[in-house]
C-alpha positions in Angstrom: 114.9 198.8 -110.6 111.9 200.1 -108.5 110.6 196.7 -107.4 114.6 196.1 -106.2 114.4 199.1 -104.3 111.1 198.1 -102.9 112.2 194.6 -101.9 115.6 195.6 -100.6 113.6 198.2 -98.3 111.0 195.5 -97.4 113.9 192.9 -96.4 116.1 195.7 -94.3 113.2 196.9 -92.4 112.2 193.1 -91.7 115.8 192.8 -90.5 116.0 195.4 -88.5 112.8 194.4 -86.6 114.3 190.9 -86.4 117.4 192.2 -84.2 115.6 194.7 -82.5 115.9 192.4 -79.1 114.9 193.5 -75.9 117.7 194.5 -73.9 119.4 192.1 -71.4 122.7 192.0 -69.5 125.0 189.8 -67.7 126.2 190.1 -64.4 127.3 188.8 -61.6 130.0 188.4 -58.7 132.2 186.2 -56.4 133.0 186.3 -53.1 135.9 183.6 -51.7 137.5 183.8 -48.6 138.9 181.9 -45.4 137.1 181.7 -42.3 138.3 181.0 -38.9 135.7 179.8 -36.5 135.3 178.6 -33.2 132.7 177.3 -31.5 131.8 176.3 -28.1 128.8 174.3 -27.6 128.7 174.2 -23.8 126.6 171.0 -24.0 127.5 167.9 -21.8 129.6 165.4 -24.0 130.5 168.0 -26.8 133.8 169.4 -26.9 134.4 172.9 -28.7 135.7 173.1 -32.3 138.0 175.1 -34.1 137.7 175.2 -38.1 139.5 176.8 -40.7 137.6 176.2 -44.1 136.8 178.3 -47.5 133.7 180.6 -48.0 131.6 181.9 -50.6 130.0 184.6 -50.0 130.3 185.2 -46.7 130.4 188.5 -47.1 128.0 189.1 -50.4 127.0 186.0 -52.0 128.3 184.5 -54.8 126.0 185.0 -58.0 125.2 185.4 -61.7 122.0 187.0 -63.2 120.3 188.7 -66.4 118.6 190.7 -66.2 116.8 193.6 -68.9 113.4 194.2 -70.5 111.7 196.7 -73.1 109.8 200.0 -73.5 106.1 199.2 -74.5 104.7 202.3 -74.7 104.4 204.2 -70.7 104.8 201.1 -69.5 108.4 199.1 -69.3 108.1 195.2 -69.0 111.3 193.6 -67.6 112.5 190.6 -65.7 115.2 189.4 -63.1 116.9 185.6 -62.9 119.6 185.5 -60.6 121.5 182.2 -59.4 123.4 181.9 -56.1 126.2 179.2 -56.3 129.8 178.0 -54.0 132.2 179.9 -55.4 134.4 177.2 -53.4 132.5 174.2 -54.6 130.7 175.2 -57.9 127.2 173.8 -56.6 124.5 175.5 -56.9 122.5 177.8 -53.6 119.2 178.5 -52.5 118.2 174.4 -52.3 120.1 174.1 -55.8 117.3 176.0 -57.5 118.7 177.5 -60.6 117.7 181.1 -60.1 117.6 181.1 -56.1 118.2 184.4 -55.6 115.5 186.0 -57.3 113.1 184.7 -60.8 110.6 187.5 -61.8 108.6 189.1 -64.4 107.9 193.4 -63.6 105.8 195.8 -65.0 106.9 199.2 -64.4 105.2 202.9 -65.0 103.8 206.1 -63.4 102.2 204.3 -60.8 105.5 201.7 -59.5 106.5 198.9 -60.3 104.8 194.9 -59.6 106.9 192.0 -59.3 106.3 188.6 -59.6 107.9 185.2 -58.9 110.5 184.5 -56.3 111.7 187.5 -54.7 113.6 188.8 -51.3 111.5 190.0 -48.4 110.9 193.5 -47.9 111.7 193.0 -44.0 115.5 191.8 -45.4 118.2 193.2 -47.3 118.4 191.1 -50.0 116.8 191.1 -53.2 115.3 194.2 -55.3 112.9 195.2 -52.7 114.4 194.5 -49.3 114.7 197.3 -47.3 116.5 196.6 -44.2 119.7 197.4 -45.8 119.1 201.3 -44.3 119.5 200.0 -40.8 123.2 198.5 -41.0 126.2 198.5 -42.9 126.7 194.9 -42.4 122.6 193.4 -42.7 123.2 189.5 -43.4 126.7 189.7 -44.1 129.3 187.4 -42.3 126.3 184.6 -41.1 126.1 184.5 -37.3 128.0 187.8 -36.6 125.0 190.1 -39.0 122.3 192.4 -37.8 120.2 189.7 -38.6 120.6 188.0 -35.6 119.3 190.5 -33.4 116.0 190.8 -35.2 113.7 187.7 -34.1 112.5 186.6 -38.0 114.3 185.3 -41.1 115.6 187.3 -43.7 114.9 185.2 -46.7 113.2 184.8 -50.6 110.0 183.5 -51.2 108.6 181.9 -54.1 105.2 182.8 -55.4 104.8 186.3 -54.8 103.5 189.2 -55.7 104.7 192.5 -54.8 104.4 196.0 -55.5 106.4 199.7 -54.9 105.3 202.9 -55.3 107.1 205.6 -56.8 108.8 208.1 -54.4 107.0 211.0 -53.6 109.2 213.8 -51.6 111.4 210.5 -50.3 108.6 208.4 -49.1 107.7 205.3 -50.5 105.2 202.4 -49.9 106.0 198.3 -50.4 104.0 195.5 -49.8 104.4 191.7 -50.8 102.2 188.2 -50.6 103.7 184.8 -51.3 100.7 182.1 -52.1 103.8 179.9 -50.4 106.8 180.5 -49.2 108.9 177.6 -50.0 107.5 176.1 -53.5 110.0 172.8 -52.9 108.1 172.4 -49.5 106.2 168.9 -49.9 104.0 170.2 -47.0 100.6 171.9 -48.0 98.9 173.4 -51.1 99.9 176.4 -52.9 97.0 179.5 -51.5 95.9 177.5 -49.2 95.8 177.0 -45.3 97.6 173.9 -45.5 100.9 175.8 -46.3 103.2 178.2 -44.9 102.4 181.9 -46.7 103.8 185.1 -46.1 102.7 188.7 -46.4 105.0 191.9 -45.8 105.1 195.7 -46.0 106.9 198.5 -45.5 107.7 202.4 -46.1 111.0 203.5 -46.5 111.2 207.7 -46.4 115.1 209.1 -47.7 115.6 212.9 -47.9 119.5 213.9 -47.8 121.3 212.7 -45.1 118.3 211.3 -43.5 117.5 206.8 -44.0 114.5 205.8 -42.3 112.5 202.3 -42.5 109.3 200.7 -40.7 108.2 197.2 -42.0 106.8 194.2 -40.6 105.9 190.9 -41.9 103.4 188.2 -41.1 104.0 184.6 -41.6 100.9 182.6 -41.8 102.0 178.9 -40.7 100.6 176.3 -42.8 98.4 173.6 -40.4 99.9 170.9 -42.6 103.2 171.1 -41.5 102.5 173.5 -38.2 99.5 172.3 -37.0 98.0 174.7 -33.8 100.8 176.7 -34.6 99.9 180.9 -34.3 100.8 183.2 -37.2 103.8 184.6 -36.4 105.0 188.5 -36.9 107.5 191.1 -36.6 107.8 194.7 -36.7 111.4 196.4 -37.4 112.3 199.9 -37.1 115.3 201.8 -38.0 117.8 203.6 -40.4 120.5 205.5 -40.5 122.4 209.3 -40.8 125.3 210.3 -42.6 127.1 212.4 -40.5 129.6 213.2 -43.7 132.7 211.9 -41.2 130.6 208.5 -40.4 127.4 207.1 -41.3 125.2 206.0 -37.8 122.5 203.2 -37.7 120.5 201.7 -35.7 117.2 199.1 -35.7 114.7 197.8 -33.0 112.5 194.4 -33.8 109.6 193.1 -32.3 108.5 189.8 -33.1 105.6 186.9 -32.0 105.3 183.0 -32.6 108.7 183.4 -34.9 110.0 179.7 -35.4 113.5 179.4 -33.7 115.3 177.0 -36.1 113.8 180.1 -38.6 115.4 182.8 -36.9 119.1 183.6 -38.3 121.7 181.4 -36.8 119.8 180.3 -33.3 119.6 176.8 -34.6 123.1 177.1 -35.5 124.1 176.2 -31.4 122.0 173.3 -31.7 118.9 174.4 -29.6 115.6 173.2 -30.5 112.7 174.4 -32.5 110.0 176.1 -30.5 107.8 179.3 -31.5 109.3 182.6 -29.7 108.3 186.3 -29.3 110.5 188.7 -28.1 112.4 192.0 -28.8 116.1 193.0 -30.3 117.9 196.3 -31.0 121.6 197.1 -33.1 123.6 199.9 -33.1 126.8 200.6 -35.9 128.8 202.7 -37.3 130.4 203.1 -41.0 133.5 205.5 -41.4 136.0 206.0 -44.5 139.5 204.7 -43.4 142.6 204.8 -45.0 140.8 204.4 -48.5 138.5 202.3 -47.2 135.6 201.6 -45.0 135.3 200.8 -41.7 132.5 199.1 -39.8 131.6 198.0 -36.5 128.3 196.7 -34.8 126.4 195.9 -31.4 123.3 193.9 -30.8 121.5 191.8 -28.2 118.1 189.9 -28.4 115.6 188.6 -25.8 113.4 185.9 -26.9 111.1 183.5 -24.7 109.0 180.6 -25.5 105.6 181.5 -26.6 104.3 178.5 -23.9 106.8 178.8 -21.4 107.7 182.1 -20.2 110.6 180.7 -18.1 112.2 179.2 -21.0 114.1 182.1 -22.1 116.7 183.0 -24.5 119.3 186.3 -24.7 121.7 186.7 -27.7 124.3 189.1 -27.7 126.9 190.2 -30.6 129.6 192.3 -31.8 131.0 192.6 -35.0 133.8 194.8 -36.5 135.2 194.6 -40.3 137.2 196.2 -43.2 136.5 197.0 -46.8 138.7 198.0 -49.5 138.2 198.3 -53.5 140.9 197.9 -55.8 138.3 199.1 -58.3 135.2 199.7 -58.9 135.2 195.6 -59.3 137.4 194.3 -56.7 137.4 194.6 -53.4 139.0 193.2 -50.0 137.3 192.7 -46.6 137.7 191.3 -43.2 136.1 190.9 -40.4 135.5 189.4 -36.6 133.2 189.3 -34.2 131.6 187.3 -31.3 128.0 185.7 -30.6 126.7 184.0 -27.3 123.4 182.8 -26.9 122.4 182.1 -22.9 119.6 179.6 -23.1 118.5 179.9 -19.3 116.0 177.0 -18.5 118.8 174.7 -20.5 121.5 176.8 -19.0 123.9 176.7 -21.7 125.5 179.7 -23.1 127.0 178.3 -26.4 128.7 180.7 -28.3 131.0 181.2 -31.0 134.1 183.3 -32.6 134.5 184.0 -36.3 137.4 185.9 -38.3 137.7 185.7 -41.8 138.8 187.6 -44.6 138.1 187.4 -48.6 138.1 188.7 -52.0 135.0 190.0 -54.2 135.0 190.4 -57.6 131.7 191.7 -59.4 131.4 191.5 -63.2 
């Protein structure tokens, strides 16, 4: 009867260490929606175009994840895989990577947190550490009509990276990142070293109440394989925001150097070519409650110049306005419209285009 007991204890405690798992969770969401656009090229021989297609996540992209990890001791070990896909389509995002979004391993405890694997920049709002999402209520929603567009670098992941936060001490915290190469698909250059293109960023981010305040800046070290004589490029962004209890107020200024131009949001988008620019940008918004919802609305304009030709100037300008509304704490409504022009001067073209568009979001 003893030896029983003893073996019936040995095999539940050998079970129960067996399911013991680590927790993980699934989760995810989908945006779809319709999206009217027209665009004017105001290049000889091309006529404008008016489109009306479907959209994923043109207002928060389409995704699934897991995402968990485990207590060892102080210290909590965890890990993040999220993949982007079409909602419209069912491909895969993010150069049909399988976790685009965001693939890393953490260690967490007294002292922060350090990530690594692909991850979001900190000088972006996307991803676990991204912190521009203080300076607008909109960030890199709704492509060309986002606050991204007035900032002079790309808001983007990186693969190979190592990152770490601090903890929050009275609201202030410290970030800083290094990717031994940015784009890991890249054929161009080797991994860490000068051949390919690497990345660094940093940033402080100090919250106390009503009060949202940000500085980071990023340098991209252009690899000589693919960029060769090319400068490292930079950019510094300030900015944040104020809840006013009736309306939240933000606001952000950029300044950037040697920033690739087919890199830089949607520039490319109006078919201009790829030359290294510096220059400066600044946003202003507003988000309000309204009618259950929330209300938002945004300004920006951005003067770039070619690094090599002073003369060869370029001036963006944008407004944005748009609509949220949650069913639920899972589904929501939006829409939104806006207009962006970019004056090219020494080509003297000002293509521009008009967007409005409206979809559904469902998180799960």
């Amino acid at each position: 009867m003893k030896k029983t007991l003893i073996a019936a204890a040995f095999l539940g405690a050998f079970a129960a260490s067996a399911f013991a798992v680590p927790s993980v969770s699934l989760y995810g969401r989908i945006d779809t929606g319709l999206l009217y656009q027209h665009v004017n090229p105001d290049a000889p021989g091309k006529d404008s175009v008016d489109t009306v297609s479907m959209e994923s996540g043109w207002n928060t992209g389409s995704r699934w994840g897991l995402k968990g990890g485990e207590d060892i001791g102080n210290v909590r070990v965890g890990f993040v895989l999220e993949s982007g896909f079409a909602s419209d389509a069912g491909t895969s995002s993010q150069g049909s990577r399988l976790f685009g979004r965001q693939a890393t391993v953490e260690v967490s405890g007294a002292y922060g947190t350090l990530y690594a694997g692909r991850l979001g920049s900190i000088n972006s709002d996307i991803g676990t550490i991204g912190l521009l999402g203080s300076v607008s209520p909109l960030g890199s929603s709704f492509s060309a009509l986002g606050t991204h567009n007035s900032s002079g670098h790309l808001w983007t992941r990186y693969d190979n990276t190592l990152a770490c936060v601090s903890p929050s001490i009275a609201g202030l915290k410290a970030e800083a990142m290094y990717s031994f190469k940015g784009n890991a698909k890249d054929t161009y250059g080797v991994e860490g070293k000068s051949s390919a293109d690497r990345y660094a960023a940093a940033g402080l981010n100090y919250n106390n109440g009503a009060l949202d305040l940000v500085l980071t800046g990023d340098y991209t070290m252009w690899g000589n394989a693919e960029h060769p004589g090319l400068d490292d490029g930079w950019s510094v962004v300030l900015g944040g925001n104020y809840n006013f209890g009736f309306l939240t107020a933000y606001a952000k200024a950029t300044y950037f150097g040697n920033q690739l131009i087919t890199d830089d949001s949607d520039l490319n988008f109006f078919g201009l070519i790829s030359i290294p620019v510096k220059g400066w940008g600044v946003s202003a918004s507003v988000k309000a409650p309204l009618c259950g919802g929330s209300a938002m609305a945004e300004v920006g304009y951005r003067d770039a110049k070619n690094v090599d030709d002073s003369s060869d100037k370029f001036q963006r300008l944008y407004a944005t306005v748009g609509y949220s509304y949650s069913f639920s704490k899972r589904t929501s409504v939006y829409v939104a419209g806006g207009y962006t022009q970019e004056k090219a001067k020494k080509l003297d073209r000002t293509p521009n285009s008009a967007l409005v568009g409206g979809g559904l979001v469902h998180k799960f």
